[in-house]
DRENPA-3360 file (N, C-alpha, C; in nm, 2 decimals, always signed):
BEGIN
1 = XXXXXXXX = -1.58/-9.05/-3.63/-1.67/-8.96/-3.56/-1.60/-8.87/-3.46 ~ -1.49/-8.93/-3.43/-1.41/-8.83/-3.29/-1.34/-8.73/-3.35 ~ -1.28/-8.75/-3.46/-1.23/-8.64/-3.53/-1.36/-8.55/-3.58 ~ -1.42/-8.58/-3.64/-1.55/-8.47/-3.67/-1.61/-8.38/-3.53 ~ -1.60/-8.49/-3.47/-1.62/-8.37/-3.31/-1.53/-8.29/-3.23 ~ -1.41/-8.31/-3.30/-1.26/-8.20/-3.27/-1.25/-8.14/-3.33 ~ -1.34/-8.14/-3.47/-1.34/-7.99/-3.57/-1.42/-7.94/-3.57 ~ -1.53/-7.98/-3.53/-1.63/-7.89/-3.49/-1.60/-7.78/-3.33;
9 = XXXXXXXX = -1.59/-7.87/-3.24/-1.55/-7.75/-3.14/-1.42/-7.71/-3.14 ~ -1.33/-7.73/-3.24/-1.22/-7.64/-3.28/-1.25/-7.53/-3.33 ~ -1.33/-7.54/-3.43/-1.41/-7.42/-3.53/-1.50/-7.35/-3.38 ~ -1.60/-7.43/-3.33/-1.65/-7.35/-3.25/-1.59/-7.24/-3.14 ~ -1.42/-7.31/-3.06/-1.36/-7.18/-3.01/-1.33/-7.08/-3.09 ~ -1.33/-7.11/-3.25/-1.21/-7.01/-3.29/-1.36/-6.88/-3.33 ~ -1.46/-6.96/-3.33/-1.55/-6.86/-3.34/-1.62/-6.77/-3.26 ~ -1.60/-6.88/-3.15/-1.58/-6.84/-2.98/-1.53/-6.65/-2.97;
17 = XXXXXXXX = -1.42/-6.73/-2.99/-1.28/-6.63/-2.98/-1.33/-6.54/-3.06 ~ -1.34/-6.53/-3.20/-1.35/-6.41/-3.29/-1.46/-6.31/-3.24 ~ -1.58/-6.35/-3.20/-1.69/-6.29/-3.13/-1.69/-6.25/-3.01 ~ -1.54/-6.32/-2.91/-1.49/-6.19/-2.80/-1.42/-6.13/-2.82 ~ -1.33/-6.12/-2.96/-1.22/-5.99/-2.99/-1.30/-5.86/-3.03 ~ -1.40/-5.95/-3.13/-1.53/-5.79/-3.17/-1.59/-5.72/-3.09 ~ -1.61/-5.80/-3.01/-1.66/-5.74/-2.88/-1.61/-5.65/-2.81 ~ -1.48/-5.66/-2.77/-1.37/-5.64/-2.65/-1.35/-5.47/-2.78;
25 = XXXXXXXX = -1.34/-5.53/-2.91/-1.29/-5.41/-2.99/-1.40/-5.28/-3.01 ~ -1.51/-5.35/-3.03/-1.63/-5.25/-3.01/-1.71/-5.23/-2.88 ~ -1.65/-5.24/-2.79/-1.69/-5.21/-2.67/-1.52/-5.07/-2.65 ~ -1.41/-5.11/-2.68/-1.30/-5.02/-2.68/-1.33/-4.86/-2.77 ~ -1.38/-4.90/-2.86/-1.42/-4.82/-2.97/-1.52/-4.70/-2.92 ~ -1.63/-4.72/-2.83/-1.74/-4.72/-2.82/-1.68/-4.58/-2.71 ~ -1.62/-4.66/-2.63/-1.54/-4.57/-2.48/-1.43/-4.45/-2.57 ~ -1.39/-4.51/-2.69/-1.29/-4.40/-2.70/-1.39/-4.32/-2.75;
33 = XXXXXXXX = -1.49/-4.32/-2.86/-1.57/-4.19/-2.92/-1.62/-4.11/-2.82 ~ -1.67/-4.21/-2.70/-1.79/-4.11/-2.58/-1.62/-4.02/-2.51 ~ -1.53/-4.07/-2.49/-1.42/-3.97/-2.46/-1.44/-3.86/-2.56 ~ -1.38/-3.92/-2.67/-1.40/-3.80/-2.75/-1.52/-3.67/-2.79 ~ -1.62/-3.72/-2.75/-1.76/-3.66/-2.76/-1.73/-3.52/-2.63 ~ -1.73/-3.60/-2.46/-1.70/-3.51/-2.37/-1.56/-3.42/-2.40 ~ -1.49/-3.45/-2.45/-1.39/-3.35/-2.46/-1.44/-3.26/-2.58 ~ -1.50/-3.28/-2.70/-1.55/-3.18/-2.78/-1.68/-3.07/-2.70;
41 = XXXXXXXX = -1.73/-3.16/-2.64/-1.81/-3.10/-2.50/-1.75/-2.99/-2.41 ~ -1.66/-2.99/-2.39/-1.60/-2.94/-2.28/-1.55/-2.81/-2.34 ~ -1.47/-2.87/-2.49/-1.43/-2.75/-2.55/-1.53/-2.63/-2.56 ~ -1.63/-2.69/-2.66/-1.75/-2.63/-2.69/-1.78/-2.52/-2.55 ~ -1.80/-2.57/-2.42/-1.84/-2.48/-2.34/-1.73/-2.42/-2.29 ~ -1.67/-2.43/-2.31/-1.52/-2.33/-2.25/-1.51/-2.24/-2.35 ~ -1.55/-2.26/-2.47/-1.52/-2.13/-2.58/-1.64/-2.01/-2.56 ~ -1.75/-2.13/-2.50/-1.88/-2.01/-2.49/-1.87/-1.94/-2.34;
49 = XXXXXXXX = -1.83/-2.00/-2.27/-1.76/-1.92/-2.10/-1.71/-1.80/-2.16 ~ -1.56/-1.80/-2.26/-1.47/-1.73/-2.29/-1.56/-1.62/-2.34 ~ -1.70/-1.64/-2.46/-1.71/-1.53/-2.59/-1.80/-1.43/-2.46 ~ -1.83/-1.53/-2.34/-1.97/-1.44/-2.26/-1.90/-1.33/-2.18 ~ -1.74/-1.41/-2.17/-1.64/-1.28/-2.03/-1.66/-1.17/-2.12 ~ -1.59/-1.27/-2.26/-1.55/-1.07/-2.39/-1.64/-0.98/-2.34 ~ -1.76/-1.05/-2.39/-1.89/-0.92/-2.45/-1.90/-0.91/-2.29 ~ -1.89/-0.97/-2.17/-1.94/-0.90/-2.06/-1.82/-0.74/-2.04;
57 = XXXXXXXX = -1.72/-0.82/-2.05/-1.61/-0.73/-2.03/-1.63/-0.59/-2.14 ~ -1.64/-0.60/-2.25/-1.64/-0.55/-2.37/-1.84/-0.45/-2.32 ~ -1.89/-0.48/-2.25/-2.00/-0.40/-2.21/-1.98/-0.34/-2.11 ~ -1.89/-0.37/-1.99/-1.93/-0.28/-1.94/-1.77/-0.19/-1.95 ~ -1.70/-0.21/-2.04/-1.61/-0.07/-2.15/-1.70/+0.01/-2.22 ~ -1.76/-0.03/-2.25/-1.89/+0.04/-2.35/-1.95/+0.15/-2.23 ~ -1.98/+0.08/-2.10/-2.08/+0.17/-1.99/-1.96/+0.27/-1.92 ~ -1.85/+0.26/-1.92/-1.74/+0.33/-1.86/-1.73/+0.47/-1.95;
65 = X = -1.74/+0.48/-2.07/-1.73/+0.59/-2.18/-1.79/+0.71/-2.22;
% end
């Protein structure tokens, strides 16, 4: 019986364990995408800053003429 109860909470750490690596890994995972999301973010509005200077710039060349 004492051995049956050392492989059971043997198996139980190791399942322990396996369900805080998945964890630890999809909680890492989770943080790198939302990084990646704000920097596609960031891009995104820095290109539309840039297209609004053009056409501002590019209008009032147009009003100079």
């Amino acid at each position: 019986m004492n051995k049956q109860s050392g492989a059971v909470l043997l198996a139980s750490l190791v399942i322990v364990a396996l369900l805080a690596f998945l964890s630890v890994s999809f909680i890492y995972r989770t943080q790198t995408s939302q990084q990646l999301v704000v920097s596609y973010q960031d891009r995104v509005a820095t290109e539309q800053v840039a297209k609004n200077v053009i056409e501002y710039v590019l209008s009032d060349v147009d009003n100079l003429v």
